[in-house]
C-alpha positions as CSV (number, residue, x, y, z in Angstrom):
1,X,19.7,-9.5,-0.4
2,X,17.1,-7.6,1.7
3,X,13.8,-6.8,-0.1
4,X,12.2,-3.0,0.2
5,X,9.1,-4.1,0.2
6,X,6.7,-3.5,3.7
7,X,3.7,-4.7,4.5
8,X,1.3,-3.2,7.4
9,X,0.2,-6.1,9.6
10,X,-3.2,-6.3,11.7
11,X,-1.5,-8.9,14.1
12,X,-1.5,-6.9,17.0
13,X,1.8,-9.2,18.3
14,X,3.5,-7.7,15.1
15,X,2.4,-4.4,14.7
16,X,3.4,-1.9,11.8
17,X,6.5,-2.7,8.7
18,X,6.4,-6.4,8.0
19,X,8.7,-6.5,5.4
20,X,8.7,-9.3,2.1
21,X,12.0,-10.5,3.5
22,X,10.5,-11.6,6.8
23,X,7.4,-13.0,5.4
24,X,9.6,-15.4,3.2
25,X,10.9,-16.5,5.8
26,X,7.8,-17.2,7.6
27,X,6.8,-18.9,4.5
28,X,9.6,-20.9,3.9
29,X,8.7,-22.1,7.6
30,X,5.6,-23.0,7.3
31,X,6.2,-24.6,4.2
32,X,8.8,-27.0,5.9
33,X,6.1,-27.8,8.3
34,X,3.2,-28.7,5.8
35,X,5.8,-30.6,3.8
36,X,7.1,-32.4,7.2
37,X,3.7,-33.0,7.3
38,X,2.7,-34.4,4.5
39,X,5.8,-36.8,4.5
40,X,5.4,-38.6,7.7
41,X,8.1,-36.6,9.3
42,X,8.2,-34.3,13.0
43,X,6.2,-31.3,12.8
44,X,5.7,-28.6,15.2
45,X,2.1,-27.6,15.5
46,X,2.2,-24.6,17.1
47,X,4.5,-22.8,14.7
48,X,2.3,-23.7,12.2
49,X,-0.6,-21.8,14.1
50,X,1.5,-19.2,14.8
51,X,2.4,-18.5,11.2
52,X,-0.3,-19.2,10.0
53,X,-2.3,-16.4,12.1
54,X,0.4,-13.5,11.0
55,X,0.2,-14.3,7.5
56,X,-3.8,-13.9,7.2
57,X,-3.7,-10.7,8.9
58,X,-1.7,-9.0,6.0
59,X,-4.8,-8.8,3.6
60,X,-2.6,-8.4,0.3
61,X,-0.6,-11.6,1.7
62,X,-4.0,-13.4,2.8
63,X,-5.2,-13.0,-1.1
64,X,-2.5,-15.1,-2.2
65,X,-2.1,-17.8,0.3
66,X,-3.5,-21.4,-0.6
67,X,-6.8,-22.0,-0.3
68,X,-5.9,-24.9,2.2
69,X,-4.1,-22.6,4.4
70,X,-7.2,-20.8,4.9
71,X,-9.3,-23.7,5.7
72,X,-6.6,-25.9,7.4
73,X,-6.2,-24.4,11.6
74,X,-3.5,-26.9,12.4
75,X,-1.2,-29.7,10.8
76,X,-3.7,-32.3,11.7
77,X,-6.4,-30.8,9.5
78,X,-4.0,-30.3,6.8
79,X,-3.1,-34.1,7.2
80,X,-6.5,-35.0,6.6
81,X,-6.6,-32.8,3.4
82,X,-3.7,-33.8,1.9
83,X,-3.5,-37.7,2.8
84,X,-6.4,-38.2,0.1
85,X,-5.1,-36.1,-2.4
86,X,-1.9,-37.3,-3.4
87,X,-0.3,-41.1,-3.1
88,X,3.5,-40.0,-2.9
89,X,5.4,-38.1,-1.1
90,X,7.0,-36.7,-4.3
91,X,2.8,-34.9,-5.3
92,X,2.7,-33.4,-2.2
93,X,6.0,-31.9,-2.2
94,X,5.7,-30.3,-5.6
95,X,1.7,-29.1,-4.5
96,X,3.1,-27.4,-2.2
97,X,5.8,-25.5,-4.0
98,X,3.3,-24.7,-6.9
99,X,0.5,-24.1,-4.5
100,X,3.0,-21.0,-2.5
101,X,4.6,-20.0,-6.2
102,X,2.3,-16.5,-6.6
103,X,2.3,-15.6,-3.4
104,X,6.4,-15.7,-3.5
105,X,6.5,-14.6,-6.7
106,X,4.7,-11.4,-5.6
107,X,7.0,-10.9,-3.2
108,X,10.3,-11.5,-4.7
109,X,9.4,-9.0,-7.1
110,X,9.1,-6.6,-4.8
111,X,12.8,-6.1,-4.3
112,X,13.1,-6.4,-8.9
113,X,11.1,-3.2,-9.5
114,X,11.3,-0.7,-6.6
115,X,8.3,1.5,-7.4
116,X,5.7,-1.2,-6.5
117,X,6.3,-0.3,-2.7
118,X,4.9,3.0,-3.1
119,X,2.1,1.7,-5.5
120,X,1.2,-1.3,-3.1
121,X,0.6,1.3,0.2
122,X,-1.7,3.5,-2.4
123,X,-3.7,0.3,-3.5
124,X,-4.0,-0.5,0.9
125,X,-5.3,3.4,1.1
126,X,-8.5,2.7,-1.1
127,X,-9.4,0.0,1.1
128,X,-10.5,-2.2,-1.6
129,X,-9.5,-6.0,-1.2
130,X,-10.4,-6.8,-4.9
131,X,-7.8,-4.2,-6.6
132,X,-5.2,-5.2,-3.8
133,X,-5.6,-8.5,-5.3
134,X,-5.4,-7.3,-8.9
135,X,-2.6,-5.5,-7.9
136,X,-0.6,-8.1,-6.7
137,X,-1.7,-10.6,-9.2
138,X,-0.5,-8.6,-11.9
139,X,2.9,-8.2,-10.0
140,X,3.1,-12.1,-9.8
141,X,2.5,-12.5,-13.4
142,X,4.5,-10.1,-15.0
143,X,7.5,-12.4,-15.5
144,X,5.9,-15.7,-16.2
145,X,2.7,-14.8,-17.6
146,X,3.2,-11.7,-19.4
147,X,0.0,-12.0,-21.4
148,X,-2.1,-12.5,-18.0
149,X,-0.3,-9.7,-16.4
150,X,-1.2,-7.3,-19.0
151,X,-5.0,-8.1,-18.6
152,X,-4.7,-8.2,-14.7
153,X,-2.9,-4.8,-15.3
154,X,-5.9,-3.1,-17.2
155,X,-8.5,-4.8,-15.2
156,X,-6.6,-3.2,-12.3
157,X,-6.9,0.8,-13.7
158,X,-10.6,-0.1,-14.6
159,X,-11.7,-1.5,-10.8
160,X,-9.7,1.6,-9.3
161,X,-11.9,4.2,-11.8
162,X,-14.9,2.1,-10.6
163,X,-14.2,2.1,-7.0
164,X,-13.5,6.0,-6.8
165,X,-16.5,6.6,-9.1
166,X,-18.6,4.9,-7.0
167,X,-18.1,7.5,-3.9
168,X,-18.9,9.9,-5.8
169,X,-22.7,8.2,-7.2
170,X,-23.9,5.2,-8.5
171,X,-24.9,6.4,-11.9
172,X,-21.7,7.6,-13.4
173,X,-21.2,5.0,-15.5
174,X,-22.2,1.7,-17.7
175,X,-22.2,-1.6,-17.1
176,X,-20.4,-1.8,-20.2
177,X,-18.2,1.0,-19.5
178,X,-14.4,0.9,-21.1
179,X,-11.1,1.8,-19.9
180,X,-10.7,4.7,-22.0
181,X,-14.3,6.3,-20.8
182,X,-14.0,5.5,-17.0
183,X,-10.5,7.1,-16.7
184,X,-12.2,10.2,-18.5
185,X,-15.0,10.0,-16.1
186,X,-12.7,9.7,-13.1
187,X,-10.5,12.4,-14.1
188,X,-13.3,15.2,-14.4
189,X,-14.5,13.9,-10.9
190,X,-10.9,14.6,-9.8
191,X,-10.6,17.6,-11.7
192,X,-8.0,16.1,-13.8
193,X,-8.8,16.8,-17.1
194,X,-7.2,18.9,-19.3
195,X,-10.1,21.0,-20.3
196,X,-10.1,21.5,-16.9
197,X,-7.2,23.4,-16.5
198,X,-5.1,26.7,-18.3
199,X,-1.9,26.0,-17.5
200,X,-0.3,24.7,-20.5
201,X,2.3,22.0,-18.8
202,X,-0.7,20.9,-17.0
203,X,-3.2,20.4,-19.9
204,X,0.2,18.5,-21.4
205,X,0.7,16.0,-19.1
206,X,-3.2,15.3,-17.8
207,X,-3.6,14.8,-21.5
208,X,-0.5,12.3,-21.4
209,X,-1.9,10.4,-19.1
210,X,-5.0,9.9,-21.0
211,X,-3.0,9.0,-23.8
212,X,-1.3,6.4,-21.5
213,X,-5.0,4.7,-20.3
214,X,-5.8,4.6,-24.2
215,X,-2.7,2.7,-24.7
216,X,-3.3,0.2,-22.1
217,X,-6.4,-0.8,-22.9
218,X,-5.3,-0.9,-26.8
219,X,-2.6,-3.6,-25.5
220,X,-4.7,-5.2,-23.8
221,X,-6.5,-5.8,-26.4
222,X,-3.9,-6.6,-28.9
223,X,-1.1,-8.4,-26.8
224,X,-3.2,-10.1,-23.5
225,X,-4.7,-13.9,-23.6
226,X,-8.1,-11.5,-23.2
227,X,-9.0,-11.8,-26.4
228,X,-8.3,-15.1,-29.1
229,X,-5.6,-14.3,-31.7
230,X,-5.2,-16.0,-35.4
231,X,-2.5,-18.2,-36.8
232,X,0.1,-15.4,-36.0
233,X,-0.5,-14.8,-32.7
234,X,1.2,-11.3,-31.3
235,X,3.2,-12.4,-27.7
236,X,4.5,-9.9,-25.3
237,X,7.2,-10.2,-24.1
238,X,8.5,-9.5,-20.1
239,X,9.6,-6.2,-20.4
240,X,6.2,-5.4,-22.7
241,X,4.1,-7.0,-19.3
242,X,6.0,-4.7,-16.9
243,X,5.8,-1.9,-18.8
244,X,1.4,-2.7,-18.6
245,X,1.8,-2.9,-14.8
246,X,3.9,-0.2,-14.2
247,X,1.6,2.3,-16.1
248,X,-1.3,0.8,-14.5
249,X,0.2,1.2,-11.4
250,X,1.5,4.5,-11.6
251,X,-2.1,6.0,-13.0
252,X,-3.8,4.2,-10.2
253,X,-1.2,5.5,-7.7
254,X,-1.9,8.8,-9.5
255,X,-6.0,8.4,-9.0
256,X,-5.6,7.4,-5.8
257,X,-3.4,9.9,-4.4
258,X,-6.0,13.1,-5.7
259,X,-8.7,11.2,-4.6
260,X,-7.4,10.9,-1.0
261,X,-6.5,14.4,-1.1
262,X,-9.9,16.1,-2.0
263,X,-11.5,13.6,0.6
264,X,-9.4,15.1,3.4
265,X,-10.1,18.6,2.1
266,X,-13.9,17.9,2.1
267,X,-13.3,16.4,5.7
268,X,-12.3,20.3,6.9
């Protein structure tokens, strides 16, 4: 089945959509070649180099790439790593599967919940490389850790306020600064408050989506592994973690969008 997700690549010999399908297949073939690798069995070199250089030039693909694949230019240099590491050939196979698991995780979701598309391309137009990789962490969690994917879903909302609130001045807020107050802070920088405006459907739903950012950070705070819980722990459940993303994603998507907007309109 064909996922919907794209992905912009820098690789100049694969220029513009680079979508999840075709990077699971690039993964899926460089895994073959690390596991060849790593089992004393044939492996070509130069596809490794070659997938290994479009991968890293998708940022949001780089973030979640093992650490060795960063390190490691060629098979040979992986041998060396991994020779050490583990004795059987058994280890190494099942390193490698766990070591690739968020980065495909990230992407088979992709094709489960539709909307991330358009939320992943706003997350690229901040330009930010830590929410990217909030972004897509919390996307890779959602389904097997829904208690981390809540907390990477609030920490997301809170590094997009911060990032937006930093163009506008250094002072605007605390070190200590929650998610409730930032979005506030944010908003009235974006002249999306509801005090802000007369129309009545407007003050409705920018006063919504406040409601929404308080909710957020009171699940995070209730239902994420962010906090320890007593002898009858709360546990959220999948859909309870997607709903966290998807809200954090939308009101990012949301921030983002206004923010871009004013920007270009100042730029006239």
């Amino acid at each position: 089945m064909a996922m919907k997700g794209a992905f912009v690549s820098t690789d100049p010999a694969r220029p513009g959509a680079y979508t999840a399908e075709h990077i699971l297949d690039d993964i899926d073939r460089m895994k073959m070649a690390l596991e060849a690798r790593a089992t004393g069995e044939i492996a070509d070199d130069g596809e490794y180099i070659v997938l290994r250089r479009k991968l890293l030039a998708i940022p949001r693909v780089a973030s979640l790439l093992p650490d060795f694949v960063h390190k490691r230019r060629n098979l040979g240099e992986f041998w060396m790593y991994i020779k050490p590491k583990f004795g059987t050939y058994a280890e190494r196979r099942e390193f490698l599967h766990a070591s690739f698991a968020p980065l495909v995780d990230m992407l088979e979701s992709t094709e489960r919940a539709p909307s991330d598309e358009g939320i992943t391309a706003a997350m690229t137009n901040l330009d930010a490389a830590h929410v990217q990789e909030l972004w897509h962490k919390a996307l890779a969690r959602r389904a097997e850790d829904p208690e981390g994917a809540i907390t990477a879903a609030r920490t997301l909302l809170e590094s997009v306020c911060k990032t937006i609130l930093d163009s506008y001045g250094s002072d605007l807020y605390g070190a200590a600064a929650e998610l409730p107050a930032l979005f506030a802070t944010a908003a009235k920088q974006l002249n999306l408050a509801p005090t802000q405006h007369q129309e009545p459907v407007f003050r409705q739903i920018l006063g919504g989506c406040q409601t929404v950012v308080h909710g957020l950070a009171t699940m995070r705070n209730r239902l994420s592994d962010a906090h320890g819980q007593g002898s009858k722990p709360v546990r959220p459940l999948v859909r309870h973690a997607e709903l966290a993303v998807n809200l954090a994603g939308t009101m990012s998507m949301f921030l983002i969008a206004t923010w871009e907007e004013r920007k270009a309109k100042l730029a006239l």
